[in-house]
VMD Tcl script that draws the C-alpha trace (Angstrom):
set ca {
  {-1.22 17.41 7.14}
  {-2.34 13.67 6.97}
  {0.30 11.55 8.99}
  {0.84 7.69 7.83}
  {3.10 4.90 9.90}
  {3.72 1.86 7.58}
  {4.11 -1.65 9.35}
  {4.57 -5.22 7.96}
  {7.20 -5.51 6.15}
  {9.67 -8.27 6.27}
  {11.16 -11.77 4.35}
  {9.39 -14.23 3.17}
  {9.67 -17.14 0.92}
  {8.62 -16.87 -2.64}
  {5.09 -18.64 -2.77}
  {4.05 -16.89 1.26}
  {2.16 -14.29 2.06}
  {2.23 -10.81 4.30}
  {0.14 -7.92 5.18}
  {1.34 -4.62 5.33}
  {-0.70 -2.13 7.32}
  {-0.82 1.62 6.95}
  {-2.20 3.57 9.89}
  {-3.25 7.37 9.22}
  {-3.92 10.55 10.88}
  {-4.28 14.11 11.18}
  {-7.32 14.70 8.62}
  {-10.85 13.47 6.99}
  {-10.43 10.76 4.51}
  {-13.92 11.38 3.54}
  {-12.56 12.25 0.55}
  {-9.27 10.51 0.57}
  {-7.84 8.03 -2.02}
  {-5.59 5.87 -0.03}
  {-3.15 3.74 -1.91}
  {-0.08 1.39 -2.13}
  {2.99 2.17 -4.18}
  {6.05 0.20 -4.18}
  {10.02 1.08 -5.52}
  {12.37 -1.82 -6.55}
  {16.64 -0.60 -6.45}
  {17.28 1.23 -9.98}
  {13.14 1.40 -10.47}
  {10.78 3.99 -10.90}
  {8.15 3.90 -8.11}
  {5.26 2.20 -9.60}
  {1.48 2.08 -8.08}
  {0.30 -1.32 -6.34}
  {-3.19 -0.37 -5.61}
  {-5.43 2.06 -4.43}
  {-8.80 2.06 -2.84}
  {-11.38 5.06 -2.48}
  {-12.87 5.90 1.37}
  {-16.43 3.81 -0.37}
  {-14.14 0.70 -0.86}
  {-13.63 0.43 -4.79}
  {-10.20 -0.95 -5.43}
  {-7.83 -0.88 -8.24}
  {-4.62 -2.57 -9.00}
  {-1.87 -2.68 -11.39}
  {-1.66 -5.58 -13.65}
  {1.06 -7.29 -11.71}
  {-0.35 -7.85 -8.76}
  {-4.24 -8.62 -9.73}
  {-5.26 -12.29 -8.22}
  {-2.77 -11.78 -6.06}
  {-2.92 -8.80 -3.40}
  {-5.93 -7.60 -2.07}
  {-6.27 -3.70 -0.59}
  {-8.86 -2.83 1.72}
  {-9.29 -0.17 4.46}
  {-11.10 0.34 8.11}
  {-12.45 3.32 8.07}
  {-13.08 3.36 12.03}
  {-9.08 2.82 12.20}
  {-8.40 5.00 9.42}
  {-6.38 2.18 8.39}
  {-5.68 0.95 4.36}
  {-4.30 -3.28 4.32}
  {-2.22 -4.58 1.24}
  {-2.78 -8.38 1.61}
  {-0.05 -9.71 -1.08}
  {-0.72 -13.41 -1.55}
  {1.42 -15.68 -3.60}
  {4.69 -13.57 -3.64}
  {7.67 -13.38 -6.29}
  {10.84 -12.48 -6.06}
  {9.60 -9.82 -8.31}
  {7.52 -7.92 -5.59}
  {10.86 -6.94 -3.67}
  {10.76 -3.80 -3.35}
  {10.19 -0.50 -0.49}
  {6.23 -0.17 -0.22}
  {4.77 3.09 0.55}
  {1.72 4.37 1.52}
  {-0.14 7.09 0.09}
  {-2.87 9.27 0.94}
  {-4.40 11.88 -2.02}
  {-6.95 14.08 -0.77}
  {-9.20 14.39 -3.80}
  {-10.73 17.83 -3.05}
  {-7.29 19.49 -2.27}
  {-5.20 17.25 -4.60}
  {-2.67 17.20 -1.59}
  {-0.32 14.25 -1.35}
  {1.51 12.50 1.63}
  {3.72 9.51 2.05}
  {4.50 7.13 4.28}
  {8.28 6.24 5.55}
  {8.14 2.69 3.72}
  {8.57 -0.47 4.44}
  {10.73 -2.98 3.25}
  {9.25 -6.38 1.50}
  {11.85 -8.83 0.13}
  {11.02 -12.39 -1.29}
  {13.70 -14.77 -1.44}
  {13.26 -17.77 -4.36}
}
mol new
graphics top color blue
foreach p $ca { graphics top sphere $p radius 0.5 }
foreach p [lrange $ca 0 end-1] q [lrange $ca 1 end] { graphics top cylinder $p $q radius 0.2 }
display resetview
């Protein structure tokens, strides 16, 4: 059962910038898809980006150019940079963790990220 703690959340102006962190445990992630999802009020949850334990990233349209995902695999840590933000981006981000050989799924708690215009 893979743990994972969110952190980073918070206010911000539109036009700033924050870094949410998402610190895992309690398995390999040799083989682990870690990723960022995000849910707006009255939204489906929608994916942000995801990144593979060899470091190829992907993003949805939205935030391309924008927010950059990375992860530290000594920490067993996955970053969302999100650069630029819009009032648009409010929303609860969570973190996810897909194990690719099990096709077992966890989330984190989420964390709040609301831009003000």
């Amino acid at each position: 059962q893979v743990q994972l703690v969110e952190s980073g959340g918070g206010l911000v102006q539109a036009g700033g910038s924050l870094r949410l962190s998402c610190a895992a445990s309690g398995s390999d992630f040799s083989n682990t898809i870690m990723g960022w999802y995000r849910q707006a009020p009255g939204k489906q949850r929608e994916l942000v980006a995801i990144i593979g334990s060899g470091g190829r990233a992907d993003y949805a349209p939205s935030v391309k150019g924008r927010f950059t995902i990375s992860n530290d695999n000594a920490k067993n840590t996955v970053y969302l940079q999100m650069n630029s933000l819009k009032p648009g981006d409010t929303a609860v981000y969570y973190c996810n963790a897909l194990n690719r050989l099990t096709m077992s799924t966890s989330w984190g708690q989420g964390t709040q990220v609301t831009v003000s215009s």
